[in-house]
C-alpha positions in Angstrom: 0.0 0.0 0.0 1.3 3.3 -1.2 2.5 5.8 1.4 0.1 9.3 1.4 1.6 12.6 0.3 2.4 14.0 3.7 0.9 17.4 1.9 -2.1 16.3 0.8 -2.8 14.2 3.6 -2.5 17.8 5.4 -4.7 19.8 2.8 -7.6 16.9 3.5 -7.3 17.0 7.2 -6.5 21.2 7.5 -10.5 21.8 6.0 -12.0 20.1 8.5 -9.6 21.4 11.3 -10.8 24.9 10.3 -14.3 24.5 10.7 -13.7 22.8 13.8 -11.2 25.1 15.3 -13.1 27.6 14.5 -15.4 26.4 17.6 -13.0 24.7 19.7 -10.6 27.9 20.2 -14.1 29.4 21.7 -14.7 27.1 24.2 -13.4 28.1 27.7 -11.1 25.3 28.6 -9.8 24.2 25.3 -6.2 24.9 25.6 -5.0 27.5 23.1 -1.8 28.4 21.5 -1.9 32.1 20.1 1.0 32.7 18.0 1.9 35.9 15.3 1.0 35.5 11.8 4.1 35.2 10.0 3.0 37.5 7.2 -0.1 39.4 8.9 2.0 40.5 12.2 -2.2 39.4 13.6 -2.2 37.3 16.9 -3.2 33.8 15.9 -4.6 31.1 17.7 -4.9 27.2 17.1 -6.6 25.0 19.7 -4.4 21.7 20.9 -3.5 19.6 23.2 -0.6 19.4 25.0 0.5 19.4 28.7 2.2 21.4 31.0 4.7 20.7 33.6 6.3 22.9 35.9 7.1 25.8 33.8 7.0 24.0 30.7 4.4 23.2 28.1 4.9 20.5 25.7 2.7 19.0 23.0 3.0 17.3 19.6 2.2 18.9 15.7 0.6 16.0 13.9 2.1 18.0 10.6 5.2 19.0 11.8 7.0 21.9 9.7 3.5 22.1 7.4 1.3 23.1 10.4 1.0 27.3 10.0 1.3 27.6 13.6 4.9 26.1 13.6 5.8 28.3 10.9 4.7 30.9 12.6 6.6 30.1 15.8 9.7 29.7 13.4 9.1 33.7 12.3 8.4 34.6 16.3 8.6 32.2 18.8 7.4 34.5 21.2 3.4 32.8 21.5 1.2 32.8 24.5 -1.2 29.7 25.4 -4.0 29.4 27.2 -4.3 26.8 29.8 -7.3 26.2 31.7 -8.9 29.2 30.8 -5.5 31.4 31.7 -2.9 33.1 29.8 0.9 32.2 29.7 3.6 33.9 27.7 6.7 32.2 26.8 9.5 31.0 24.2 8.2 27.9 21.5 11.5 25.4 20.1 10.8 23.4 17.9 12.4 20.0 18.6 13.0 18.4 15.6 15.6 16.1 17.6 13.0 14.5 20.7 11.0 11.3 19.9 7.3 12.3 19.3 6.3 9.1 19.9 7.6 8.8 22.8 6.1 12.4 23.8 2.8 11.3 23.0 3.0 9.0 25.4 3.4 11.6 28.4 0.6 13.7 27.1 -3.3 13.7 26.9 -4.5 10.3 25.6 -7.4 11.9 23.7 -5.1 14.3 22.3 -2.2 11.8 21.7 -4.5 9.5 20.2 -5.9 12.0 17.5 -2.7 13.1 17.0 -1.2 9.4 15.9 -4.4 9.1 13.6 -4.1 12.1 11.8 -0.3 13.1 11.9 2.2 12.1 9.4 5.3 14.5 10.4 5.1 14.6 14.0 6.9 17.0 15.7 7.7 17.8 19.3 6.8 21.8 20.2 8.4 23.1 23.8 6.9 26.3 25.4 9.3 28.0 28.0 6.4 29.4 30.2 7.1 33.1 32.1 7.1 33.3 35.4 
């Protein structure tokens, strides 16, 4: 069985996150990451999942380098992200180097499980939280 284009796999799956997203980024506790449009300079904002530890949020992009917010954090990684129904600024790395799999498996099930599904250039995403 052929292999999917990691592209159009992401143009199949990126229509329906929209509509969806569109929703989800509304919805109280729905963690949010808010990052700066690479070519707009307008505050952006993707709902995820992802965990925080100590001063440190992690999570997993099931598109890796294709994602828009990535590429935005790769413009600015300054980003903000909204846990719980609060605001946190901090740094975003990309981690090309760390296992996602093995991420995944310290994160949200739900999440982690979606992500698996749907991903096909996983990518591990660390926020340095402020204070």
């Amino acid at each position: 069985m052929p292999t999917p284009n990691p592209e159009a796999k992401y143009r199949n799956v990126a229509r329906f996150q929209r509509l969806l997203n569109s929703v989800m980024r509304h919805l109280p506790t729905q963690t949010v990451l808010e990052t700066t449009g690479r070519v707009s300079g307008q505050p952006r904002r993707t709902p995820l999942g992802g965990r925080r530890i100590g001063n440190t949020f992690w999570l997993v992009s099931e598109f890796g380098e294709l994602s828009h917010y990535v590429r935005n954090i790769k413009a600015n990684p300054k980003v903000r992200v909204r846990i719980m129904g609060r605001w946190h600024t901090g740094t975003a790395h990309l981690l090309p180097d760390d296992d996602p799999q093995a991420r995944l498996r310290t994160l949200p099930r739900f999440n982690s499980a979606a992500v698996k599904t749907i991903g096909s250039s996983l990518l591990t995403v660390r926020v340095d939280l402020e204070g």
